[in-house]
N, C-alpha and C positions, 0 to 999 in steps of 0.2 A: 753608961747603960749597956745591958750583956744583950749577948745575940736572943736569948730568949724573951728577954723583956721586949724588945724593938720588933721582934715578929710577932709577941704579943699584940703589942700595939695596932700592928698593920692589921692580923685580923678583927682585932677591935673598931678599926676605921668602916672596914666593911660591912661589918651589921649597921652599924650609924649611917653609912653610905645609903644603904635600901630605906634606912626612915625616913633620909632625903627623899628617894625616887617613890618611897608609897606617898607620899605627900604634896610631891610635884610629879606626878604620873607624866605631865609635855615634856619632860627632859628630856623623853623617849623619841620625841621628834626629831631631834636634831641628827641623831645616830640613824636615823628611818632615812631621813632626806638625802642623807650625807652616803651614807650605803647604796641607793636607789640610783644616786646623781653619779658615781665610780662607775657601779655597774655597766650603767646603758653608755658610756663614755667608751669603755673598754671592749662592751659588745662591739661598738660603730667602730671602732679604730682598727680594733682585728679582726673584725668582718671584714672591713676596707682589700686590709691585707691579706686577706686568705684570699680572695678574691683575684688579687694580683697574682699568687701562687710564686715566683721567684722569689720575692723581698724574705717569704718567710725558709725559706730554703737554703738560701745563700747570708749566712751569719754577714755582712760586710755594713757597708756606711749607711743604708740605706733603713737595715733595720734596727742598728742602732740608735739611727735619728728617731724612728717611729718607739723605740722604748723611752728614749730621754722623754719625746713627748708626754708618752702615757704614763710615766713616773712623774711629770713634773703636773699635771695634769690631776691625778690621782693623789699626790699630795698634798695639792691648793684643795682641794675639794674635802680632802679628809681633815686636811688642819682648819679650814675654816667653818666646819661645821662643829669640831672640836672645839672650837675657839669659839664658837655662840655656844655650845655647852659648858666651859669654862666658864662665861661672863653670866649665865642663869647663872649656874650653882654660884657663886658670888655674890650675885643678888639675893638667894636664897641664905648664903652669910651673914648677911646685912639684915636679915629680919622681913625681906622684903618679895613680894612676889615676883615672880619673874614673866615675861611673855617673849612670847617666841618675837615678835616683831623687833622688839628691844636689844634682843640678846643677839638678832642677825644682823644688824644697823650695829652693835658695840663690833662685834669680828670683823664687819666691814672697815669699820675706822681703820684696820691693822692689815689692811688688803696690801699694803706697799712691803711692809717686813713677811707677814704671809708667802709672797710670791718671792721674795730675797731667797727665805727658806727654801723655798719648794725649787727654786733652781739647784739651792746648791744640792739638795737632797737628791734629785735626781739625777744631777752630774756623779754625787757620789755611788747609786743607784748603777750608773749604766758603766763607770768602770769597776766596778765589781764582777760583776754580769760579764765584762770582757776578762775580766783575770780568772775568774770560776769557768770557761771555757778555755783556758787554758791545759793543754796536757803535762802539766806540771804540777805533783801533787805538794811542794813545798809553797809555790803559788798558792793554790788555793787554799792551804792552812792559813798561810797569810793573810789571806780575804777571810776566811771565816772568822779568824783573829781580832781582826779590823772590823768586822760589820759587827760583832759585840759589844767591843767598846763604842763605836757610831752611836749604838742602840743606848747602850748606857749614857754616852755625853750630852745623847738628844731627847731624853728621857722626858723634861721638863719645859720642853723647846716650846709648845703652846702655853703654858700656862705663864710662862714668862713673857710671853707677847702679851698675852691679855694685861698681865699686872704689870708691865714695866714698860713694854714699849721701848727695847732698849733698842743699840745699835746693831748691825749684823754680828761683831766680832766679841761686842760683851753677850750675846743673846747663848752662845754654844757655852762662855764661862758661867755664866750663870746657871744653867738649866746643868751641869755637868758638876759644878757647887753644892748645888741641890739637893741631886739624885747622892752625891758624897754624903749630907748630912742625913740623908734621910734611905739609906742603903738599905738596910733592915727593914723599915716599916714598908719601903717599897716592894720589895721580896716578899712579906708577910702579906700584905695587901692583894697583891696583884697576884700572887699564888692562890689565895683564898678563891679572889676573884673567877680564876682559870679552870679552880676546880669546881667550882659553880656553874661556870658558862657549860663545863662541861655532862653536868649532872643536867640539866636544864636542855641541851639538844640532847641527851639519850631518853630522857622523859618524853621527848616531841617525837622521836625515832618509833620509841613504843610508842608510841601513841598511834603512829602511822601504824605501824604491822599489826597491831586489834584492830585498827580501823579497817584494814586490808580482810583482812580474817572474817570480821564483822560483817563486810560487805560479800563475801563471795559468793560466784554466781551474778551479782547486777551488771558485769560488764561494763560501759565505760562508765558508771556511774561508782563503781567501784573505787575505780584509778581516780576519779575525781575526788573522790570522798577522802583518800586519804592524801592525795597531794595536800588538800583544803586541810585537813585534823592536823596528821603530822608537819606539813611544812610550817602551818602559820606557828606552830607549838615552839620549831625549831628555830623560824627566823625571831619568832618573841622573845627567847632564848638568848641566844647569839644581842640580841638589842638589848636586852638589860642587862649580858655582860657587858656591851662596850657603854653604857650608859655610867654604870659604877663604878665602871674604871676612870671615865675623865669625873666622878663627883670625887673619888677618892686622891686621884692624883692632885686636882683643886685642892682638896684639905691637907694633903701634903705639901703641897709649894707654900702653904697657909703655914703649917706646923712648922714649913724649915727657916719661914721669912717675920714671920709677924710677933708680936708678943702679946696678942691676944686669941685667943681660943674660938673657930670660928660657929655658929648656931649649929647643932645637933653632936658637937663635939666637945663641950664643956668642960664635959665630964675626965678628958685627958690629962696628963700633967704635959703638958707642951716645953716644962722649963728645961729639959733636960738635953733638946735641940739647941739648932740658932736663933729661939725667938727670944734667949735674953741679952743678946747683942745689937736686938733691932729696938729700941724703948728711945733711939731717938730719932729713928723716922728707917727704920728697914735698913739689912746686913747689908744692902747693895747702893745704900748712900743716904744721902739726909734729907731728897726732898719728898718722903712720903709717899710717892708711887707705888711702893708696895703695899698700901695699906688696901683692906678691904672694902 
């Protein structure tokens, strides 16, 4: 398959992706909660620290303890709300409704590999962060180097916990597998996506400055009015990019593992992927765990 057909595809996934979310409009929950739950983490932690006024001053052991924190922190929180929106859209695979209750009790089950990850992602996290303060610009190429490929090998890293539940060390092969089979439609996909999320806060943006405009003269009812217009417009925005990014990434681990086509996607030709090597129980072995 050529490079245009496979970014074909990707932006293909994404219109399908929004029939999912017009359909199941609570998918939107998960990315709300999981946003709201970082936020006020990261408020309190580096309040804490502003607060102390040296930790943030002095780069040494102290504030690097306080990043690993809020990186490891900030990852369990981000992958497991991901990880209840993986297990919806799955459900929504299956022909089946999804509820939020269900889909946060499924992430939970994966709370142990969940927090595996989010160690090591923060480990990787804060030596990064120590080699980019480096005054060594061959260094930090290096790191920039390295945090791509990271981004790339981890690409998959949720959706493979939800379907596989593998071990720590198959969990980076697999998800790294993956993203290889499915490079293209990824890139198409998530490009699509980007350029969305980004038309969608410049929509919320204007919307704030007429509403500004609209209002002038009421004084604080002004500034409220367009906090209120423009922000909810932008944070709405921003939430159904990251909603269609994990329904689309789901139908991707779906297109690069399964040999069947999953609901809203039918329409694909999947054969052209790994889904004709999985017909006897999934590319990643025989006992059916990958199925949907």
């Amino acid at each position: 398959m050529g490079l245009f057909d496979r970014l074909k595809i990707g932006f293909g996934m994404v219109r399908r992706s929004g029939h999912v979310l017009r359909d199941h409009p609570k998918l939107l929950v998960f990315p709300l909660v999981g946003g709201l739950s970082g936020i006020a983490f990261v408020l309190t932690l580096f309040g804490s620290l502003y607060l102390t006024g040296p930790l943030l001053d002095d780069p040494g052991p102290a504030l690097y303890a306080a990043l690993f924190v809020a990186y490891l922190v900030e990852t369990f929180v981000a992958s497991f709300f991901t990880a209840a929106l993986v297990a919806a859209t799955r459900t929504v695979f299956r022909g089946e409704e999804p509820t939020v209750r269900e889909s946060l009790a499924a992430a939970w089950e994966r709370k142990r590999l969940l927090v595996a990850w989010s160690l090591v992602a923060a480990l990787v996290g804060v030596i990064l962060r120590m080699i980019q303060r480096q005054d060594n610009l061959v260094a930090r190429l290096l790191a920039a180097v390295f945090a791509v490929a990271w981004s790339v090998m981890t690409y998959f890293v949720v959706p493979v916990i939800v379907f596989r539940n593998p071990s720590l060390t198959d969990l980076f092969e697999e998800s790294a597998t993956t993203f290889k089979d499915t490079w293209g439609e990824s890139i198409g996909a998530m490009g699509t996506i980007d350029v969305a999320t980004f038309l969608f806060v410049l929509a919320g943006l204007i919307l704030g400055a007429l509403t500004f405009v609209v209002t002038t003269g009421l004084g604080t009812v002004q500034l409220l009015a367009t906090l209120l217009v423009g922000g909810s417009a932008v944070i709405l925005g921003l939430l159904v990019g990251k909603t269609l990014t994990g329904i689309a990434k789901t139908a991707l681990y779906v297109y690069a593992t399964e040999d069947t086509a999953p609901a809203y996607f039918d329409d694909i030709d999947f054969s052209e992927l790994g889904g004709d090597d999985t017909a006897t129980g999934g590319r990643f072995g025989g006992s059916g765990q990958g199925r949907i």
